[in-house]
N, C-alpha and C positions, 0 to 999 in steps of 0.2 A: 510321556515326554512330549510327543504329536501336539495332546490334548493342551497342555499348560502352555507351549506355544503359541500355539492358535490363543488361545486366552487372550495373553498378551500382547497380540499383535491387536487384539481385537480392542481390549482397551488401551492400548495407545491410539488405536484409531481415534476415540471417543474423545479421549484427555486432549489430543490433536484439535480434533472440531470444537471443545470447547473452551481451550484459549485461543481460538481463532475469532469465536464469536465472541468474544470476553476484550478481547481487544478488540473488536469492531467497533462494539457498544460504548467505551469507553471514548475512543474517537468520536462518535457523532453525539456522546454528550457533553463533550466538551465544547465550552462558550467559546473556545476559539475556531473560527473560517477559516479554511484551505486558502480559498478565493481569495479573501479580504488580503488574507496574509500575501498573497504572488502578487496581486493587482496590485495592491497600497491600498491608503485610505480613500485618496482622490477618484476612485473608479468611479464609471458611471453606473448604471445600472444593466444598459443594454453589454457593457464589457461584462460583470461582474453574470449578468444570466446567459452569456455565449460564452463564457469559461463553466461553471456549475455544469452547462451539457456537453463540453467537449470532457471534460472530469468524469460526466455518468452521474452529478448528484442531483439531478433532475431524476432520475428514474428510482423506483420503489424499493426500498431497503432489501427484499431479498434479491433484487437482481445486482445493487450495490456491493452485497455481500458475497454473493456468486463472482463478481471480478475480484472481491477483497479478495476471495479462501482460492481462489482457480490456479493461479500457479505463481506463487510467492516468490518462485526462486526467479519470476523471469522480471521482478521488477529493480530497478537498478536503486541502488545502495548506496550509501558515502559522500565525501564531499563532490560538488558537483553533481549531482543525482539527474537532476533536473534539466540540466545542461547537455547538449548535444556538441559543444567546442570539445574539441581533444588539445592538451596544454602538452607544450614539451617540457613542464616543470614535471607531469603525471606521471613519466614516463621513467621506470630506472634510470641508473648511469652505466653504461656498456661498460661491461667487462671487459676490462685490460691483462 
């Protein structure tokens, strides 16, 4: 029982690391910019290579992918992701 455990843990591990890497690659083959897309079309070039390094996409694909796979759960989610405003529409409605 031990045995087929461990097994399992073990390839979950794997199946894990490899839809991780299976969507990285996926994202950086696609013809669409991170960058392009936040900046607009109008960016210059000096905005457009001081966002790419504040991103991390200036530096080499496995260290891009080490922040990709490093801790998934701590990056933020949903509408407003991006955003640092806190709305008081976000917010439930207090219990009556």
């Amino acid at each position: 029982m031990r045995r087929l455990i461990v097994k399992r843990l073990a390839a979950m591990v794997v199946i894990i690391l490899a839809l991780t890497a299976v969507m990285f690659m996926l994202a950086k083959i696609s013809p669409l910019d991170p960058v392009h897309a936040m900046l607009g079309p109008n960016a210059s070039r000096q905005a457009l290579a001081t966002q790419r390094h504040m991103l991390g996409l200036d530096r080499p694909l496995i260290d891009q992918y080490g922040r990709y796979s490093a801790v998934p759960s701590a990056r933020p989610t949903g509408p407003g992701a991006g955003s640092r405003r806190i709305s008081a529409r976000s917010s439930p409605p207090p219990l009556s």
